[in-house]
Predicted model as a PDB file, atoms N, CA, C, CB and O in Angstrom, pLDDT in the B-factor column:
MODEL        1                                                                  
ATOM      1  N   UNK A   1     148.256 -13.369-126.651  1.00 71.00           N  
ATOM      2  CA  UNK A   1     149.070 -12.209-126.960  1.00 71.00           C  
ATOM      3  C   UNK A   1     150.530 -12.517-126.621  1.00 71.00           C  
ATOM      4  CB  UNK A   1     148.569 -10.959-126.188  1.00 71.00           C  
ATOM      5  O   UNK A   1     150.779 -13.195-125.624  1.00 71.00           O  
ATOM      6  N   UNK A   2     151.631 -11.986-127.509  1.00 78.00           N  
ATOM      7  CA  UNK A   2     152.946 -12.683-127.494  1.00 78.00           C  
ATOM      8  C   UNK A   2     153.114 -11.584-126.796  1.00 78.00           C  
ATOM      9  CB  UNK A   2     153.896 -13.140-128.774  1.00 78.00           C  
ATOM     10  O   UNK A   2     152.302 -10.667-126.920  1.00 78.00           O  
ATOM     11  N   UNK A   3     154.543 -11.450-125.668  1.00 77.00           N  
ATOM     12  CA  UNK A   3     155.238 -10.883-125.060  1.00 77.00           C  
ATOM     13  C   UNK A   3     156.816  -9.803-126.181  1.00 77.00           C  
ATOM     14  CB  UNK A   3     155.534 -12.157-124.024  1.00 77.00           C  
ATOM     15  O   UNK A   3     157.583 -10.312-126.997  1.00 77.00           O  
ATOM     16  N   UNK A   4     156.774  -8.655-125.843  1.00 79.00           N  
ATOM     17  CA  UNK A   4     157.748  -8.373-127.049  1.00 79.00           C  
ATOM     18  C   UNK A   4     158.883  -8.882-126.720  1.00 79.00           C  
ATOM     19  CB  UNK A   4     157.992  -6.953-127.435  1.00 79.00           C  
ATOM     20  O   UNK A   4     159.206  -8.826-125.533  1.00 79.00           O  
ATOM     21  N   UNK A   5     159.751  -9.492-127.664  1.00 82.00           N  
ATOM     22  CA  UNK A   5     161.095 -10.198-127.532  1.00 82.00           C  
ATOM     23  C   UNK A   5     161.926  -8.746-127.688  1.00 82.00           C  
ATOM     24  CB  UNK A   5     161.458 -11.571-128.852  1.00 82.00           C  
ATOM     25  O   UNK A   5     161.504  -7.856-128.426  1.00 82.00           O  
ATOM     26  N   UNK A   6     163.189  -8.614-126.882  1.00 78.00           N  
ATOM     27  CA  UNK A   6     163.908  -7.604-127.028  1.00 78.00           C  
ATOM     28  C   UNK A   6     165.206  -8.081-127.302  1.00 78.00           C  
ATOM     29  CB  UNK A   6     163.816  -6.777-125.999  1.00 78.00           C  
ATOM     30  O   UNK A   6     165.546  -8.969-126.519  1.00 78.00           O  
ATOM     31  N   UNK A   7     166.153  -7.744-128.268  1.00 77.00           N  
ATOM     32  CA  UNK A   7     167.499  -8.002-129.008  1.00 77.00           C  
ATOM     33  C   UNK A   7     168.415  -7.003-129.279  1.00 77.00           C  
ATOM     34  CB  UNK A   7     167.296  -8.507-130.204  1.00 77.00           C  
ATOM     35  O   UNK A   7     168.590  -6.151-130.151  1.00 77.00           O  
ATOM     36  N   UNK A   8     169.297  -7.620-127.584  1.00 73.00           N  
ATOM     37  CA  UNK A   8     170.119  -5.931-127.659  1.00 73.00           C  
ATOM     38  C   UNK A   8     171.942  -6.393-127.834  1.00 73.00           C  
ATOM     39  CB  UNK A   8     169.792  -4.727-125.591  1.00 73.00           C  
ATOM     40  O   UNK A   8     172.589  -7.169-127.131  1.00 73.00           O  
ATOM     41  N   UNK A   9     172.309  -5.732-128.814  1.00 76.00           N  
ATOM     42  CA  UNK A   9     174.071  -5.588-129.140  1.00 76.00           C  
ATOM     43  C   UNK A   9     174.652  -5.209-128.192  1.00 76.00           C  
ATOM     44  CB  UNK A   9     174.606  -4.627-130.179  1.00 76.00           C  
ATOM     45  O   UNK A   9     174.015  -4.334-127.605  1.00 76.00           O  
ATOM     46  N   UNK A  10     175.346  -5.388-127.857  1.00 75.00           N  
ATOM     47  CA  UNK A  10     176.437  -4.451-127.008  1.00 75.00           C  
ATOM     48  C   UNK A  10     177.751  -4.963-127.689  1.00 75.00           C  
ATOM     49  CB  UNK A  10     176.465  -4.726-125.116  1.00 75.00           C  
ATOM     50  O   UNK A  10     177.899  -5.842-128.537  1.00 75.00           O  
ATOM     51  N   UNK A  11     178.744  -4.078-127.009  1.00 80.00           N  
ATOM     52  CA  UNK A  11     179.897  -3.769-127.428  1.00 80.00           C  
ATOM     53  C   UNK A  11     180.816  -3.236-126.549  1.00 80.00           C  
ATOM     54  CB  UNK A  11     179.766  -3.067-128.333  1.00 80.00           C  
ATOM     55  O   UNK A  11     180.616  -2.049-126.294  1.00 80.00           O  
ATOM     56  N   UNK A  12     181.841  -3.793-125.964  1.00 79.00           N  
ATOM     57  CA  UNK A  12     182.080  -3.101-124.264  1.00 79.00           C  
ATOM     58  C   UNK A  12     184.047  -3.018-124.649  1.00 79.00           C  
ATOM     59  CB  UNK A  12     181.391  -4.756-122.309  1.00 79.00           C  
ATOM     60  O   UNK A  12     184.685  -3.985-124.233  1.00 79.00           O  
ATOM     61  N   UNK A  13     184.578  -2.275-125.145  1.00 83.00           N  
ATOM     62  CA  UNK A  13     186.203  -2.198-124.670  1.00 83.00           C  
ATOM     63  C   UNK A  13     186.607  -1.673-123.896  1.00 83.00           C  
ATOM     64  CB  UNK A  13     187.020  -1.818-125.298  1.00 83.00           C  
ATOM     65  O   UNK A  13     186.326  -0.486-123.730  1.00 83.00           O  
ATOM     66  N   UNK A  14     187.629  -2.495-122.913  1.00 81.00           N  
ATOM     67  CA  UNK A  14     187.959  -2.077-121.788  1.00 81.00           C  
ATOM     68  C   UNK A  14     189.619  -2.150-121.869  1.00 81.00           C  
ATOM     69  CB  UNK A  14     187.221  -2.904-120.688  1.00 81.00           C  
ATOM     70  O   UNK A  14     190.264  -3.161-121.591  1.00 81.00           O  
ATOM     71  N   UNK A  15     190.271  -0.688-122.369  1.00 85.00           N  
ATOM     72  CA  UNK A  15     191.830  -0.774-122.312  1.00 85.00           C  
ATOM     73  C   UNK A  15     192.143  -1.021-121.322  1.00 85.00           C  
ATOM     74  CB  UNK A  15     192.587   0.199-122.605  1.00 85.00           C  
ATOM     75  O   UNK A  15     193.007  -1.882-121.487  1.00 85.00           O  
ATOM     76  N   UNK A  16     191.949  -0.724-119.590  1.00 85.00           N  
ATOM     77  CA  UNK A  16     192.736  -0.220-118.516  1.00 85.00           C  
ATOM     78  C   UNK A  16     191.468  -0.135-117.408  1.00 85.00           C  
ATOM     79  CB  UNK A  16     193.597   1.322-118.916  1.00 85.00           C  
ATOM     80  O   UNK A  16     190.407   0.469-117.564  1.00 85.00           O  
ATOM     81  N   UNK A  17     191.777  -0.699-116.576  1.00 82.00           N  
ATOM     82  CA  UNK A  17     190.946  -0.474-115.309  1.00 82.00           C  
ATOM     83  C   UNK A  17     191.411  -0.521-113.640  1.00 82.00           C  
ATOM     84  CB  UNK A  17     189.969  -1.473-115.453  1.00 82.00           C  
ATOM     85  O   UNK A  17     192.008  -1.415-113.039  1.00 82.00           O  
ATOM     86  N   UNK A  18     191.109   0.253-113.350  1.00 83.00           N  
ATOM     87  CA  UNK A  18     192.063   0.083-111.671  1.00 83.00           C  
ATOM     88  C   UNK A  18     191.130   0.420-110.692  1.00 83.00           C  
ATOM     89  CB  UNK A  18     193.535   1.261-111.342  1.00 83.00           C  
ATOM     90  O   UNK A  18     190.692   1.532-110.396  1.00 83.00           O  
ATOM     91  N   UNK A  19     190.829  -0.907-110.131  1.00 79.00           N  
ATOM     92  CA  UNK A  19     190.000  -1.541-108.743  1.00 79.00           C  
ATOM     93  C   UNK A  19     190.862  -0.842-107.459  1.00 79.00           C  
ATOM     94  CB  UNK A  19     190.101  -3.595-108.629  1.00 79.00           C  
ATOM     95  O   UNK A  19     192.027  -1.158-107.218  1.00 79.00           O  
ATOM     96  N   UNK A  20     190.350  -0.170-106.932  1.00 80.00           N  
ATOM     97  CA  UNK A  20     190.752   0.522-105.105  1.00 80.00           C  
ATOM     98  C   UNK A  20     190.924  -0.930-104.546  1.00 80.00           C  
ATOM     99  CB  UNK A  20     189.116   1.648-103.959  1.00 80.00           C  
ATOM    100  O   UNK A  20     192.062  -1.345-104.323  1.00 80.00           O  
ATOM    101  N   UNK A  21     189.723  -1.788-104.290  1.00 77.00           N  
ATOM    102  CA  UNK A  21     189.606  -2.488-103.434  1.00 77.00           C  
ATOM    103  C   UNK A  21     188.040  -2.926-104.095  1.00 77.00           C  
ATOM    104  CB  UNK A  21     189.898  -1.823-101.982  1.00 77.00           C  
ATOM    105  O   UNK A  21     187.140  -2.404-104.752  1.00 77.00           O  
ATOM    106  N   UNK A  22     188.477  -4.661-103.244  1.00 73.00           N  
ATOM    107  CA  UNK A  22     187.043  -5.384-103.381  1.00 73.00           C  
ATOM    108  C   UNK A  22     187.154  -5.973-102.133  1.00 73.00           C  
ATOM    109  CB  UNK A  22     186.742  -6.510-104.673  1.00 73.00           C  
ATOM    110  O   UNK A  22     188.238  -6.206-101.596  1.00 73.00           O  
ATOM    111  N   UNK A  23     185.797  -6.286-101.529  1.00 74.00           N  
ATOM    112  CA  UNK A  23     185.876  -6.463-100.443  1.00 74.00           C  
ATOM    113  C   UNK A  23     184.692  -8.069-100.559  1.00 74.00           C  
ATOM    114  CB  UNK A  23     185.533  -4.952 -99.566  1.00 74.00           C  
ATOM    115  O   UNK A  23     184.224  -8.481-101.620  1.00 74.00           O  
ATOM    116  N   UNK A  24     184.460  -8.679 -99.230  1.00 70.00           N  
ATOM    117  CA  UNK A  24     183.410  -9.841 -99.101  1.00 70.00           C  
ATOM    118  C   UNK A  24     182.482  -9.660-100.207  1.00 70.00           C  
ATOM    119  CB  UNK A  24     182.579  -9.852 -97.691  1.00 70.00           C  
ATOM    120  O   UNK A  24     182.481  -8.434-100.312  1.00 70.00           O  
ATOM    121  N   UNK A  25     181.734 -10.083-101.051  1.00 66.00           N  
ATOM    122  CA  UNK A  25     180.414  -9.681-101.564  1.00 66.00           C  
ATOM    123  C   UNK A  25     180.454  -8.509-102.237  1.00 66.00           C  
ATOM    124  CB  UNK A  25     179.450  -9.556-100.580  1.00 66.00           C  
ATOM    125  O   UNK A  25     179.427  -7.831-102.262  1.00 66.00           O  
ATOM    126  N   UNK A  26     181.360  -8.159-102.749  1.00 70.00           N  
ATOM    127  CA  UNK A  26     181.522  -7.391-103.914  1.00 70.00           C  
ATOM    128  C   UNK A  26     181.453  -8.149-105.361  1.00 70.00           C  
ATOM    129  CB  UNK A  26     182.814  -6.730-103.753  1.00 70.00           C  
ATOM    130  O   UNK A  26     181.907  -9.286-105.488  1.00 70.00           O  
ATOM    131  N   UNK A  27     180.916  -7.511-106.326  1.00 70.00           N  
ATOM    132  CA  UNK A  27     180.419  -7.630-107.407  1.00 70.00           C  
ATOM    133  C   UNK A  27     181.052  -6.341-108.472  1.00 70.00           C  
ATOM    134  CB  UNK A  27     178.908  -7.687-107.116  1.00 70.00           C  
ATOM    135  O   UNK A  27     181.054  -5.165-108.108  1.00 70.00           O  
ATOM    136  N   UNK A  28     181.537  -6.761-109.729  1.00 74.00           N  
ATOM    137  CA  UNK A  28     182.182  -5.898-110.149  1.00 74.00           C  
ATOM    138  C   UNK A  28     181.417  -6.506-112.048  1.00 74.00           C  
ATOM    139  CB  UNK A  28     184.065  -5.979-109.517  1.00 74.00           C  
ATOM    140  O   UNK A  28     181.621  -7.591-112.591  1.00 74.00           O  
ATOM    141  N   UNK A  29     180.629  -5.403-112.548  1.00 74.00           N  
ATOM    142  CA  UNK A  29     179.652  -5.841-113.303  1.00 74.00           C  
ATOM    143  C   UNK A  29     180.116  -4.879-114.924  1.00 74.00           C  
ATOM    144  CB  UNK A  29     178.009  -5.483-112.426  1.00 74.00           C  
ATOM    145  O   UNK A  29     179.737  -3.708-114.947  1.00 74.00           O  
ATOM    146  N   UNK A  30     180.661  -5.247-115.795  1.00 73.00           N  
ATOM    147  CA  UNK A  30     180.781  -4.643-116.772  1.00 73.00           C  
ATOM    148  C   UNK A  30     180.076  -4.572-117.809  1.00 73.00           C  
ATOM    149  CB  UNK A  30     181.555  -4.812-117.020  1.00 73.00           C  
ATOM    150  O   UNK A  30     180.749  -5.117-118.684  1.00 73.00           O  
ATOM    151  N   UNK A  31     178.986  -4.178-118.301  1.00 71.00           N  
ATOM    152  CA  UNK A  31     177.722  -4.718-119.383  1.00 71.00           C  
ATOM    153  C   UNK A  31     176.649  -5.255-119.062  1.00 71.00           C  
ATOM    154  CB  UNK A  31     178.022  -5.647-120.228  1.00 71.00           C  
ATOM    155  O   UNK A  31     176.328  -4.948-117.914  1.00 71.00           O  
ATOM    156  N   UNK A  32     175.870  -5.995-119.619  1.00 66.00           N  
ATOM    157  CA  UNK A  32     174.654  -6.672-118.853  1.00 66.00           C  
ATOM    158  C   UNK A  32     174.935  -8.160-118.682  1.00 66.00           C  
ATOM    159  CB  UNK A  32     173.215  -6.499-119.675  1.00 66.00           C  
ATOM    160  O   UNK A  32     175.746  -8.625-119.483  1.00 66.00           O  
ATOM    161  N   UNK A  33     174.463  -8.906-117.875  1.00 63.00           N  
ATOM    162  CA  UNK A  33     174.561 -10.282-117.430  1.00 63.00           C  
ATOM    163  C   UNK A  33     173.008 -10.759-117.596  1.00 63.00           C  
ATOM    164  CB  UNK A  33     175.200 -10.412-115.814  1.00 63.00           C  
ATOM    165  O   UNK A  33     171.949 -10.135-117.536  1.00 63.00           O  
ATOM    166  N   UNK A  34     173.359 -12.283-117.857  1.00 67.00           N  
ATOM    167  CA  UNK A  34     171.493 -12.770-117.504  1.00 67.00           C  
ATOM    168  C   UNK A  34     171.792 -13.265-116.012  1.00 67.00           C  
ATOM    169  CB  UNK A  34     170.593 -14.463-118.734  1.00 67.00           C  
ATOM    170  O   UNK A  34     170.786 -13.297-115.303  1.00 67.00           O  
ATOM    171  N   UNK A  35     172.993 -13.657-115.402  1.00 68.00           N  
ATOM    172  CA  UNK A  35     173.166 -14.232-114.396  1.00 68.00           C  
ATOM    173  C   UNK A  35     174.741 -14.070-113.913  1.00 68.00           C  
ATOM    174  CB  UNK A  35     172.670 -15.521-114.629  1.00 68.00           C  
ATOM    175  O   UNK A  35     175.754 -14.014-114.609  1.00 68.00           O  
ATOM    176  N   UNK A  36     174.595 -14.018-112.550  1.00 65.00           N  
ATOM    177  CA  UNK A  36     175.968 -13.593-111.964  1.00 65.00           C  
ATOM    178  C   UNK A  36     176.297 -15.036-111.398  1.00 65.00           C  
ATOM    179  CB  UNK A  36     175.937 -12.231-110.700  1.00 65.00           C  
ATOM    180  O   UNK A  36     175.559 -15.558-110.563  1.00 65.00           O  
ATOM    181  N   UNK A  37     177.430 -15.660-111.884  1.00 71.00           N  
ATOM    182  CA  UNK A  37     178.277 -16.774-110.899  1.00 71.00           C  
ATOM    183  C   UNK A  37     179.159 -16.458-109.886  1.00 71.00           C  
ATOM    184  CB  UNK A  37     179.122 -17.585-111.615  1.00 71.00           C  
ATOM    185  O   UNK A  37     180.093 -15.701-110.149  1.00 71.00           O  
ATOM    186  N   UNK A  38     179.011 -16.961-108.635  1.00 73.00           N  
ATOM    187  CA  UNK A  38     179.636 -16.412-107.592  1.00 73.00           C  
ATOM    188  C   UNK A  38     181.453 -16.992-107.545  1.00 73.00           C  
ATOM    189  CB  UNK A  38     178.640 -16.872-106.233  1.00 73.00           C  
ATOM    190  O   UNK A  38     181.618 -18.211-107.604  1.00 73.00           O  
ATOM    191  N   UNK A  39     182.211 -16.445-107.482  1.00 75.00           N  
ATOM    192  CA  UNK A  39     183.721 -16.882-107.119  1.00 75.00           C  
ATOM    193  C   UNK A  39     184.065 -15.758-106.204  1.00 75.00           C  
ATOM    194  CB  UNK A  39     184.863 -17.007-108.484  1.00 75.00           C  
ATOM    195  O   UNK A  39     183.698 -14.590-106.074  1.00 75.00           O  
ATOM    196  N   UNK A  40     185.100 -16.737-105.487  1.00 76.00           N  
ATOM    197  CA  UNK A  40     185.827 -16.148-104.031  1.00 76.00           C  
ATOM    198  C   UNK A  40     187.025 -16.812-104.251  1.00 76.00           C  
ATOM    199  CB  UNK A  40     185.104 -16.563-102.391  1.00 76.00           C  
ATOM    200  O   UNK A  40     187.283 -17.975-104.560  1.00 76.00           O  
ATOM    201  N   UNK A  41     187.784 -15.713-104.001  1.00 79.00           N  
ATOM    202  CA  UNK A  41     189.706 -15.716-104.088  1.00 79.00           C  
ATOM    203  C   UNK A  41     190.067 -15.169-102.545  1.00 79.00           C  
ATOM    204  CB  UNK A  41     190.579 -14.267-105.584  1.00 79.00           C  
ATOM    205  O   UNK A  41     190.012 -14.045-102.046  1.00 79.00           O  
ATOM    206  N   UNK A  42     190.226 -15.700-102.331  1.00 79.00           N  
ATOM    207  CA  UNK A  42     191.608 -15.747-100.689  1.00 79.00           C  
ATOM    208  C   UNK A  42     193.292 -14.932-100.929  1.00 79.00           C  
ATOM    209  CB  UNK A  42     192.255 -18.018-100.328  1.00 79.00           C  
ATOM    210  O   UNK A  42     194.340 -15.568-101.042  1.00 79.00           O  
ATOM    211  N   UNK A  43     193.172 -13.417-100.961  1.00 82.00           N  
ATOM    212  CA  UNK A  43     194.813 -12.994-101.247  1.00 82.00           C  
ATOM    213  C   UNK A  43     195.226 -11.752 -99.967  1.00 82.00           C  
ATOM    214  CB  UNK A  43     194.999 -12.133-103.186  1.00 82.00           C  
ATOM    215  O   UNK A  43     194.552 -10.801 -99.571  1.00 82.00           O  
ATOM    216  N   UNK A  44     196.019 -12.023 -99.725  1.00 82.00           N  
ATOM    217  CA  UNK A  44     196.851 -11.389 -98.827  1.00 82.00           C  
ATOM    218  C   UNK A  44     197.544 -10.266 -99.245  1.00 82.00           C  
ATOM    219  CB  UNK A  44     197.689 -12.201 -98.379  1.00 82.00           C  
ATOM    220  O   UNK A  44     198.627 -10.095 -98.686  1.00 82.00           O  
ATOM    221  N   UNK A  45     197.112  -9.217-100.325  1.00 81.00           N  
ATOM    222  CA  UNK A  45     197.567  -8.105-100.573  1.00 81.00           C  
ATOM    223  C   UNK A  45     198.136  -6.903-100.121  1.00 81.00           C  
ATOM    224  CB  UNK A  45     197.052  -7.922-100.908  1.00 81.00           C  
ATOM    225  O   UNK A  45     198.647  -5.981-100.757  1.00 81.00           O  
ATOM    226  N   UNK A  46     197.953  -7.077 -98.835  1.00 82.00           N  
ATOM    227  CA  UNK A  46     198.301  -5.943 -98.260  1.00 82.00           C  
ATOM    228  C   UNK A  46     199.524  -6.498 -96.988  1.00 82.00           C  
ATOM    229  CB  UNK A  46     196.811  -5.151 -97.701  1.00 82.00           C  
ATOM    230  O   UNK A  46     200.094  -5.943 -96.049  1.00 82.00           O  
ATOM    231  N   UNK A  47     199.522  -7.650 -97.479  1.00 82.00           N  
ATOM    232  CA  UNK A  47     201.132  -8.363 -96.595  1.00 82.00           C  
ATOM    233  C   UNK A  47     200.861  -8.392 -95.109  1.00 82.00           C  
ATOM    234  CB  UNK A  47     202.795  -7.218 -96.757  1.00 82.00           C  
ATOM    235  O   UNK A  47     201.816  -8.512 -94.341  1.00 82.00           O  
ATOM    236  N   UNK A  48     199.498  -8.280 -94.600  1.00 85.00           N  
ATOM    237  CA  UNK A  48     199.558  -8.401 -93.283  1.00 85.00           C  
ATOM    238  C   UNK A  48     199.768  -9.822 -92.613  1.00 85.00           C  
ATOM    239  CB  UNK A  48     198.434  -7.838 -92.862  1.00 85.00           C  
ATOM    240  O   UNK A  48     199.278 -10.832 -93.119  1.00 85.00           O  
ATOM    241  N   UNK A  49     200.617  -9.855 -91.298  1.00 87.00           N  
ATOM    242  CA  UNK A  49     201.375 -10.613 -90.875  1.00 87.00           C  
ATOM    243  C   UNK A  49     200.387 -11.571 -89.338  1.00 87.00           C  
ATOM    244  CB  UNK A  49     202.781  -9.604 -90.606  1.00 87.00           C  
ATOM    245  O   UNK A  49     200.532 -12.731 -88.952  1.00 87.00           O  
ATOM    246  N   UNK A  50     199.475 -10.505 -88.836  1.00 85.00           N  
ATOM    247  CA  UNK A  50     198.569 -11.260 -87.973  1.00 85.00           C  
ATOM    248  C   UNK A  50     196.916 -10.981 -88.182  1.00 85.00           C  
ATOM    249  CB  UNK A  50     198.995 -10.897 -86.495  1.00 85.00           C  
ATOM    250  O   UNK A  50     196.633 -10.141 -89.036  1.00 85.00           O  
ATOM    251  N   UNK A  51     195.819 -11.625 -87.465  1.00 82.00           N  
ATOM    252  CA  UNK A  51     194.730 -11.169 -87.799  1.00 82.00           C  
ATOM    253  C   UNK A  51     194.438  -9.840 -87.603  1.00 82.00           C  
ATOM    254  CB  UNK A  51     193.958 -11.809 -87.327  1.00 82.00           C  
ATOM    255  O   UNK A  51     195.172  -9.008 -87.069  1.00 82.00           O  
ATOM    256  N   UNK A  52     193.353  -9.674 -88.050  1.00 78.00           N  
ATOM    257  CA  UNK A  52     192.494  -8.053 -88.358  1.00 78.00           C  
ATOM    258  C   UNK A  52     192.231  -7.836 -87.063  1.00 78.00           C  
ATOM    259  CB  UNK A  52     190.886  -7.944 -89.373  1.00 78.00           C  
ATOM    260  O   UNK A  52     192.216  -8.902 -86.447  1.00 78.00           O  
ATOM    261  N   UNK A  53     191.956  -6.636 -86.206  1.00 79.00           N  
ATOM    262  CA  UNK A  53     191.331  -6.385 -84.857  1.00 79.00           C  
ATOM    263  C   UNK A  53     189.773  -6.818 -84.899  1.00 79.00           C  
ATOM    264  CB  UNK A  53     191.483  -4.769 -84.453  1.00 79.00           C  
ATOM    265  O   UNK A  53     188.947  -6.932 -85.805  1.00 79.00           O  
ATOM    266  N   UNK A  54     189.761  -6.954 -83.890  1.00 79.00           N  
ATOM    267  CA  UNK A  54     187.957  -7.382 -84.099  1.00 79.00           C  
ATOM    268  C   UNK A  54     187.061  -6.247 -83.998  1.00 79.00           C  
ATOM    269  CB  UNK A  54     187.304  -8.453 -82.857  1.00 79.00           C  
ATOM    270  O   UNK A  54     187.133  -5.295 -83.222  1.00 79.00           O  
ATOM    271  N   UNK A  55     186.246  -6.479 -84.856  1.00 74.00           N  
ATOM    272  CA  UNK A  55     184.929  -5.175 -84.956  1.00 74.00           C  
ATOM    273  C   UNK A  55     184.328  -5.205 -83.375  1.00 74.00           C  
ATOM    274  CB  UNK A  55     183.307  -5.667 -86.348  1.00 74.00           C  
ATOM    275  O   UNK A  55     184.170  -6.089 -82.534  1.00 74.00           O  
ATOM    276  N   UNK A  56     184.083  -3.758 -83.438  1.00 75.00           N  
ATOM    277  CA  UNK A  56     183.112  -3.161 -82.190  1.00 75.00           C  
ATOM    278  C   UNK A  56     181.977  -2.677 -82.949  1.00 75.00           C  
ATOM    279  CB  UNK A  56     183.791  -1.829 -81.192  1.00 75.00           C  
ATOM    280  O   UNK A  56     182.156  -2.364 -84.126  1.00 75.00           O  
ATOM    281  N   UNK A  57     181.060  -2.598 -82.526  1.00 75.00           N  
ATOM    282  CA  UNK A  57     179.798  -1.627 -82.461  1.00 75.00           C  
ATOM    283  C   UNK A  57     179.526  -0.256 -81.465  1.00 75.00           C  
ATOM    284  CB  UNK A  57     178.718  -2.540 -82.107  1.00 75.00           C  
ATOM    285  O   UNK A  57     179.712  -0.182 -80.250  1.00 75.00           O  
ATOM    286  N   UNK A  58     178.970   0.912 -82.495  1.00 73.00           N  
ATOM    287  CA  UNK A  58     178.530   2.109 -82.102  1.00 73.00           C  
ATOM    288  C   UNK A  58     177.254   2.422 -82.215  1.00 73.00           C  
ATOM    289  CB  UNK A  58     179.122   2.942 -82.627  1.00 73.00           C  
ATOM    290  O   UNK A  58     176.979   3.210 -83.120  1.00 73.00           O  
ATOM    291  N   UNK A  59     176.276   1.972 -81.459  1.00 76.00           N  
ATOM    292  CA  UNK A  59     175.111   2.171 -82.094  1.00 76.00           C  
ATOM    293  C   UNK A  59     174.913   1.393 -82.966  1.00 76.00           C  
ATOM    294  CB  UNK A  59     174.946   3.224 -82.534  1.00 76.00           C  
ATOM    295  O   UNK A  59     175.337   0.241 -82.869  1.00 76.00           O  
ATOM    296  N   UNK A  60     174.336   1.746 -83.861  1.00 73.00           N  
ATOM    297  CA  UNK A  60     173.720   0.595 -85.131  1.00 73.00           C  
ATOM    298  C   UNK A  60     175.168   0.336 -86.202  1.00 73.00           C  
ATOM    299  CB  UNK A  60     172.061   1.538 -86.338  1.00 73.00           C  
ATOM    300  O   UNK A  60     174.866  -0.493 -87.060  1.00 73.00           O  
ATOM    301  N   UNK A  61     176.196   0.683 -86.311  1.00 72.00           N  
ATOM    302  CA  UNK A  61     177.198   1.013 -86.798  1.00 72.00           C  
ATOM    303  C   UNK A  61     178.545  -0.033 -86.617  1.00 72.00           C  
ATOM    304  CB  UNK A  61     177.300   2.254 -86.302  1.00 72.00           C  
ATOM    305  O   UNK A  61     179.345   0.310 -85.747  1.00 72.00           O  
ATOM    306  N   UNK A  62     178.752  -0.883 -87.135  1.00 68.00           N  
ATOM    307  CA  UNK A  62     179.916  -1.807 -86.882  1.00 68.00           C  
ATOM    308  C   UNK A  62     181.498  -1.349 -87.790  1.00 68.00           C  
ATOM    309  CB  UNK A  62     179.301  -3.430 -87.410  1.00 68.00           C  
ATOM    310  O   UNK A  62     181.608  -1.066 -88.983  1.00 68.00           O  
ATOM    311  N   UNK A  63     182.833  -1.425 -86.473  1.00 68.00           N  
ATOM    312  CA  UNK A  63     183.749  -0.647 -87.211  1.00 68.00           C  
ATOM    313  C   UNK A  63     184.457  -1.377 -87.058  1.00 68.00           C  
ATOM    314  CB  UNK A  63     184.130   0.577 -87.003  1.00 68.00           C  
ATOM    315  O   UNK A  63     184.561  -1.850 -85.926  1.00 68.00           O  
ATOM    316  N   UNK A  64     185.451  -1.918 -88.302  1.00 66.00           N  
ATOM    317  CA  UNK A  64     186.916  -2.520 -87.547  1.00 66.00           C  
ATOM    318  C   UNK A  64     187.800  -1.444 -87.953  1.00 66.00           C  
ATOM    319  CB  UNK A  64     187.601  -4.179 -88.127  1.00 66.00           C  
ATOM    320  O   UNK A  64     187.799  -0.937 -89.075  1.00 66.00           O  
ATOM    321  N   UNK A  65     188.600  -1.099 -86.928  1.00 68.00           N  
ATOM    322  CA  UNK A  65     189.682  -0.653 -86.774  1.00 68.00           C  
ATOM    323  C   UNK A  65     190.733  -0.784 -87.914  1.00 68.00           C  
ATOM    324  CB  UNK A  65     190.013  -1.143 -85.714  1.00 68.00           C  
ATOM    325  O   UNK A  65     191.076  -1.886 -88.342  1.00 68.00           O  
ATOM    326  N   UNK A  66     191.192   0.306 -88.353  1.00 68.00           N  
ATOM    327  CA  UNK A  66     191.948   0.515 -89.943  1.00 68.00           C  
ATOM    328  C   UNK A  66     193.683   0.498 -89.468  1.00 68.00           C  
ATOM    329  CB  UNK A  66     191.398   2.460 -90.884  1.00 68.00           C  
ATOM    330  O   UNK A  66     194.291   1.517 -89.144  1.00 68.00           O  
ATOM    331  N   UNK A  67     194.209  -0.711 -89.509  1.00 66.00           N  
ATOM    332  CA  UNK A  67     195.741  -0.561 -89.602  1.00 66.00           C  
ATOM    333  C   UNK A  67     196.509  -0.566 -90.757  1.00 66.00           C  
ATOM    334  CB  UNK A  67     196.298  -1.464 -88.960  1.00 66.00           C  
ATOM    335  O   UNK A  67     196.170  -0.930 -91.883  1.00 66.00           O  
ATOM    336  N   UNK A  68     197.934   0.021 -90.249  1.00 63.00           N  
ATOM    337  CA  UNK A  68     199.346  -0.590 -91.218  1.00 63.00           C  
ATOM    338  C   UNK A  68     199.309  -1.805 -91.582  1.00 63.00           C  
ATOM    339  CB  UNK A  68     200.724  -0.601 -90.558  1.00 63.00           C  
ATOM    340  O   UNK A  68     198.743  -2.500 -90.739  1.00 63.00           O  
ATOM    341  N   UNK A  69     199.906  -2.736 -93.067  1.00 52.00           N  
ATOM    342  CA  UNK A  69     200.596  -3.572 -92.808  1.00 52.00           C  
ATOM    343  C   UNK A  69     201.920  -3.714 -92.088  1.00 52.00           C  
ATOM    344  CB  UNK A  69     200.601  -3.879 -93.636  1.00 52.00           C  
ATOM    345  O   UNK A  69     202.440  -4.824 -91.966  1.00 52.00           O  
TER     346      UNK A  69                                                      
ENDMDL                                                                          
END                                                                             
């Protein structure tokens, strides 16, 4: 018994799009994929000048601390 083959169109226009934020392991998926390739970009967008504070834990809950640039 053959398996049904499925054959799907798509069609995706995208005038304009505006990302908040992407963070570690974010994935940003427009349409369907058979497979996701991983890339990582290193940018300093927010102009900060020393490292991030280091995360604490609250309970099960890990926070880093939200500054200015």
């Amino acid at each position: 018994m053959r398996s049904p083959q499925w054959i799907i169109h798509q069609q995706i226009s995208v005038n304009q799009i505006k990302i908040g934020s992407m963070s570690n392991s974010s994935i940003l998926q427009i349409g369907t994929v058979g497979s996701i390739q991983s890339r990582a970009e290193l940018a300093n967008t927010g102009k900060f000048t020393k490292a991030a504070p280091d995360a604490f834990t609250l309970g099960k809950t890990t926070t880093v601390p939200q500054v200015n640039p």
